[in-house]
N, C-alpha and C positions, 0 to 999 in steps of 0.2 A: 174837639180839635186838639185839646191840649194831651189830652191822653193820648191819644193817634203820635203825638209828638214824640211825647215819653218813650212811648211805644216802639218806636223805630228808633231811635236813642240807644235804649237799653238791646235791642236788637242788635245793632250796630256793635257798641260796645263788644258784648259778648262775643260775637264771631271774632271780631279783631282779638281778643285775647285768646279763642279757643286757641285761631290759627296760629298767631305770633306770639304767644305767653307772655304777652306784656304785661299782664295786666289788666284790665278792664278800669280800674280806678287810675289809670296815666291817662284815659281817656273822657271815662264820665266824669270825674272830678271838675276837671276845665271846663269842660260842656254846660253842667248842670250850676255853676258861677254863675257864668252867661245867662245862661236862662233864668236862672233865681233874678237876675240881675234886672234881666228885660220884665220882670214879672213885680219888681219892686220892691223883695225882699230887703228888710233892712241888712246895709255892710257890714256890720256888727256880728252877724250869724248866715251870713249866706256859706262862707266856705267852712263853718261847724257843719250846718246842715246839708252843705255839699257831700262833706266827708262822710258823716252819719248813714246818708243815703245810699251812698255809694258800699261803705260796708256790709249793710242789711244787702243789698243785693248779691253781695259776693256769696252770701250763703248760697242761694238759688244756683245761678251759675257755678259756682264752684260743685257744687254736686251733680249739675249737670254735665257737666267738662269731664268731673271723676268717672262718672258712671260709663261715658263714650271710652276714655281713655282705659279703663277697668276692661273692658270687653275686647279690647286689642292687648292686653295685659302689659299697658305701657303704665301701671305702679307699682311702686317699688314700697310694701306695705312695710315691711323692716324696717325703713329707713323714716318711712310714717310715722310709724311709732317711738323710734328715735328723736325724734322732731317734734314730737305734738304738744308737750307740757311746753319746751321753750317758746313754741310758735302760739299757743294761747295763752303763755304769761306776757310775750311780747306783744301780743293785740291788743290784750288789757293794756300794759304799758303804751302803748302808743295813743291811743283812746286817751287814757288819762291824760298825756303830755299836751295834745290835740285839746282837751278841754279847758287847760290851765292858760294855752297863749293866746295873747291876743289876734285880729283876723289879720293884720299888714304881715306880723310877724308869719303865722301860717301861711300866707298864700306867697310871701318869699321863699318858705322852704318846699313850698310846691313845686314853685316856678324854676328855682333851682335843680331840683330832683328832675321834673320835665325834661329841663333841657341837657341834665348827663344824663340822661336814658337817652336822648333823641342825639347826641355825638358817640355815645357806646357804640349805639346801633349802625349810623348813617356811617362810623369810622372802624367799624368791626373792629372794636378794640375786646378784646377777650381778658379776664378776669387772670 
């Protein structure tokens, strides 16, 4: 049952970000709290190994998402490659940051980040 669970989770997730680019971790991150939560995970590493999780899945989808948008030639491979050293040294750096602070401290800058994504969005403020 629990995998049925996961299962539609991770479904879920992914569509919402295929469709909306949000993100898939503004969504499974919260989710999978929760559920660590209801499961008894100690609070100590529930939101480490929320994030972890949620990582590791971005590979999958994110290749998935490449491959649909690749076939409509909606990337911009130039600009990929421009971006890829900064965007894997900043993953590492983030990882690392994520592993130094404690869980209150992380899951205030979740909850933070959360909710100015959820006023960007709901108040179509543009960058």
């Amino acid at each position: 049952m629990l995998f049925l669970g996961y299962l539609l989770l991770g479904a879920c997730a992914g569509m919402l970000a295929g469709l909306f680019g949000i993100g898939g971790g503004l969504i499974i991150v919260p989710v999978l709290v929760a559920t660590f939560r209801l499961q008894g995970v100690h609070p100590d590493v529930i939101t480490h190994l929320a994030l972890g999780t949620s990582m590791l899945t971005m590979i999958f989808t994110g290749v998935s998402s490449l491959r649909v948008h690749q076939k409509r030639g909606a990337v911009d491979w130039p600009l990929i490659r421009q971006l890829a050293v900064g965007m894997i040294l900043g993953g590492w750096l983030g990882g690392l940051t994520a592993s130094l602070l404690p869980a209150t401290t992380l899951n205030l800058i979740i909850g933070i980040f959360a909710w100015a994504m959820a006023l960007q969005m709901g108040l179509s403020l543009q960058p």
